[in-house]
C-alpha positions as CSV (number, residue, x, y, z in Angstrom):
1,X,95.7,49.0,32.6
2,X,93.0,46.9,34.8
3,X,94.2,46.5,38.5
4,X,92.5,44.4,40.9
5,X,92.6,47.0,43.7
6,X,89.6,45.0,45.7
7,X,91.7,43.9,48.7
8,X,94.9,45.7,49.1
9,X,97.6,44.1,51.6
10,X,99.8,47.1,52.6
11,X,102.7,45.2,54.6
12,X,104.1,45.9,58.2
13,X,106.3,44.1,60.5
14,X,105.6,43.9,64.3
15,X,109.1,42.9,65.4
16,X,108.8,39.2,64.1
17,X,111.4,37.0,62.1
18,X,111.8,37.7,58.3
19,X,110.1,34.2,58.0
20,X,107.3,34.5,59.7
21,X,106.9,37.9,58.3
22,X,106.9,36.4,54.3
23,X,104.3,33.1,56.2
24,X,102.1,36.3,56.4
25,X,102.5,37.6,53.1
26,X,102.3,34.2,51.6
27,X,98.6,33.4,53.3
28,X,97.2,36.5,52.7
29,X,98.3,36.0,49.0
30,X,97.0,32.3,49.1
31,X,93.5,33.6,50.6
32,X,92.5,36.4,48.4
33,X,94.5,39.6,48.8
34,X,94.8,41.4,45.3
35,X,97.5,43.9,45.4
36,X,100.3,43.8,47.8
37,X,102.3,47.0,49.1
38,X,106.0,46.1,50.4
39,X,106.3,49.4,52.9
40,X,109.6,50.3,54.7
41,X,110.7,53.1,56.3
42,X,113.5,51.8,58.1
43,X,115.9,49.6,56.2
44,X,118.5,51.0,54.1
45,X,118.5,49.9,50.8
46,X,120.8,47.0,50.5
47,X,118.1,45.4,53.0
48,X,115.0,46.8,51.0
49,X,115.8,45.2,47.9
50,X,116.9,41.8,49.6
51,X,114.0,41.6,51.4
52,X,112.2,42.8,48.1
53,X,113.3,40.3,45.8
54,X,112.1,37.6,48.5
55,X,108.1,39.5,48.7
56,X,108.2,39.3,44.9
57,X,109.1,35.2,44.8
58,X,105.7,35.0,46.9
59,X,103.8,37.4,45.3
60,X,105.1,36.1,42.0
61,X,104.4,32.2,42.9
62,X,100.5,33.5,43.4
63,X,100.6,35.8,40.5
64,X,99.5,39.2,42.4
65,X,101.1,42.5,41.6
66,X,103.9,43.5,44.2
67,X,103.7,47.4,44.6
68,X,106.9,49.0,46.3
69,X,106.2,51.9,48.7
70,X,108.1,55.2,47.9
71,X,111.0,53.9,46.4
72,X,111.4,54.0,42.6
73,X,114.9,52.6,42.4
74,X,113.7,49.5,44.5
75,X,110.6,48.5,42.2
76,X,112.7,48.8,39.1
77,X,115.8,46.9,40.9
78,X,113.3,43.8,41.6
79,X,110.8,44.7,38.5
80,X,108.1,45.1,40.8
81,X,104.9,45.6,39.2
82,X,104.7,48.8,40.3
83,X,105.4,51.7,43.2
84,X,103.2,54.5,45.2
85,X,104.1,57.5,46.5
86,X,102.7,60.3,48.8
87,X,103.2,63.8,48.7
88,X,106.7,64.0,50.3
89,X,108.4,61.8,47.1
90,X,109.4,62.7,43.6
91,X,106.5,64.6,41.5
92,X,103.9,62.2,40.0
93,X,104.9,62.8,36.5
94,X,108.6,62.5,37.2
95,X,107.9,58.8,38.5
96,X,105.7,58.0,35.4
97,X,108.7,59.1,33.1
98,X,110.6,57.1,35.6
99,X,108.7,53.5,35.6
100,X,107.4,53.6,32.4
101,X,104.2,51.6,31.9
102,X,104.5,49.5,35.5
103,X,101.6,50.7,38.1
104,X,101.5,53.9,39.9
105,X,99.9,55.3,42.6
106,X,99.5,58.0,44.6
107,X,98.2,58.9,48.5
108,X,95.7,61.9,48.2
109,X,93.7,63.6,50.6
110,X,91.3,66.0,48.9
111,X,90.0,66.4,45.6
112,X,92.1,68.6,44.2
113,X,95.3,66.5,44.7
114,X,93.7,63.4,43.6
115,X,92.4,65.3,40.3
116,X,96.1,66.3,39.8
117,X,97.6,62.8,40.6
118,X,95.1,61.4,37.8
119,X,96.0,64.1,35.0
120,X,99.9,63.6,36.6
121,X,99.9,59.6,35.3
122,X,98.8,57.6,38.4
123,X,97.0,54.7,37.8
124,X,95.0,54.4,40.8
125,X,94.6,57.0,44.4
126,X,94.8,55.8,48.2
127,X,92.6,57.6,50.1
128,X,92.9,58.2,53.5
129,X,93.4,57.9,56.4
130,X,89.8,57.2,56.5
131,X,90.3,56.7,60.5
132,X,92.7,57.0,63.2
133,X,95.5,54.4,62.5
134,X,98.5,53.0,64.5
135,X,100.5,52.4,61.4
136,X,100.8,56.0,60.7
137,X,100.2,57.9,64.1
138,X,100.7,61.7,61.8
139,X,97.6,60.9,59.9
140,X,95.3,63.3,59.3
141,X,91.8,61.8,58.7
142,X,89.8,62.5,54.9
143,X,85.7,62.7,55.5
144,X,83.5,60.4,53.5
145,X,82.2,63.5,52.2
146,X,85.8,64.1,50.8
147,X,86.1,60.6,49.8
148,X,82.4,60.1,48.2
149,X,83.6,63.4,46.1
150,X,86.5,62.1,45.0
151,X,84.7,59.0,43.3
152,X,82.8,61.6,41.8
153,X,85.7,63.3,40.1
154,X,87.4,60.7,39.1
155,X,87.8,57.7,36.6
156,X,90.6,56.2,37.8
157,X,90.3,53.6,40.6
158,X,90.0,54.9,44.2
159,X,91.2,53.0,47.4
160,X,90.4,53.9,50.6
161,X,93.2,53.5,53.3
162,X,93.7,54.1,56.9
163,X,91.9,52.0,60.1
164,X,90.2,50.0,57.8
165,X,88.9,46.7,60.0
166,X,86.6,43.9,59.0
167,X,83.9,45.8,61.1
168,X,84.1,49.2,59.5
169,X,84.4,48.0,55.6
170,X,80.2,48.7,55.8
171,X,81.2,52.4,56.4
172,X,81.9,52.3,52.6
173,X,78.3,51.0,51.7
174,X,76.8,52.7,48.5
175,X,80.4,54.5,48.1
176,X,82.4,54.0,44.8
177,X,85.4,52.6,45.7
178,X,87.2,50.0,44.0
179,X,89.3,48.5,47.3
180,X,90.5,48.8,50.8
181,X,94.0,48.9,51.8
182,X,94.4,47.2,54.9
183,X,97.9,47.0,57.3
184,X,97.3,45.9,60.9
185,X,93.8,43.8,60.4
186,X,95.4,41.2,58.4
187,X,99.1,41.6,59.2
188,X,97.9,41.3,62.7
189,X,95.4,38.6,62.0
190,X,95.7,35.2,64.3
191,X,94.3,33.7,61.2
192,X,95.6,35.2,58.2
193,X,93.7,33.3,55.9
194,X,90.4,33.5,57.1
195,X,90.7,37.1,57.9
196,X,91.3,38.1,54.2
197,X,88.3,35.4,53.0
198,X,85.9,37.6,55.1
199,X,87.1,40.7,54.4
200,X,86.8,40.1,51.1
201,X,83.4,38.8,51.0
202,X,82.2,41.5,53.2
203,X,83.9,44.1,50.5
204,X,81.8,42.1,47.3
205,X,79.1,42.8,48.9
206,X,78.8,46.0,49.5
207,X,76.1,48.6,47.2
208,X,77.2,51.0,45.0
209,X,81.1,50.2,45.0
């Protein structure tokens, strides 16, 4: 399966409206984002899959693949194109059985766990956090020694995760990652739009990706 993991919106909501939250989605989607990540930790699940079903008109509308964070029985109520799980949810191979052929990934930190996520059925690893992050304050960091290693070992695509700003994406010069997943820089963003053309172009251009 070929995922365009370039530029991968991982969704957060600072306290604003459900509109002006899916205004955001919708210009990052408009401008360039590849993947989008619906992540909620605090709604129950009658909320989730409302507020699911209206992520997916948008990010169906611009044609990007909606990924649902953590919870399998949300991405199959909505068909979302996919879900991605960390280390805390159901086994890998479980989830595979459980979606079928839709996208799955899974959060790794060192090599060993990302080699077992790839033999386990995911279809592409998050990596991180790469740096200190607001959005999860429990992170523990992963080196770019840990991270360059991990492109090493692996075929399937990596994504680093975690801090990532417009600024920093040179970090990942002459690294093989296939994308950054990015929360507060865009969803943050006084301009959406242009934030995600420049991040963009700054990823394209970096060596060795």
């Amino acid at each position: 399966m070929k995922i365009d993991t370039s530029l991968y919106l991982v969704t957060s909501r600072y306290g604003e409206s459900e509109s002006v939250f899916l205004q955001k989605i919708e210009e990052a989607c408009k401008n360039g984002v590849t993947l989008v990540q619906l992540r909620e930790k605090e709604l129950t699940t009658s909320a989730y899959y409302s507020l699911a079903q209206k992520v997916k008109n948008v990010t169906d509308y611009y044609q990007i693949p909606l990924i649902i964070d953590d919870r399998v029985d949300i991405c199959l109520a909505v068909d979302a194109s996919g879900v991605h799980i960390g280390d805390d949810e159901l086994p890998t191979e479980v989830t595979r059985q459980l979606i079928g052929d839709k996208i799955l990934g899974v959060s790794a930190k060192n090599v060993s766990q990302a080699q077992e996520a790839q033999m386990s059925g995911a279809d592409y690893l998050g990596i991180g956090a790469m740096f200190s992050t607001t959005t999860k304050k429990d992170a523990q960091t992963t080196s770019f020694e840990t991270l360059q290693q991990i492109t090493q070992e692996i075929s399937i695509p990596v994504v680093a995760i975690g801090g990532i700003t417009e600024e920093r994406i040179t970090n990942f010069n002459h690294i093989n990652i296939q994308g950054i997943a990015v929360v507060s820089e865009i969803m943050k963003a006084s301009n959406i739009g242009e934030k995600v053309g420049q991040m963009r172009a700054k990823f394209t251009q970096l060596e060795g990706k």
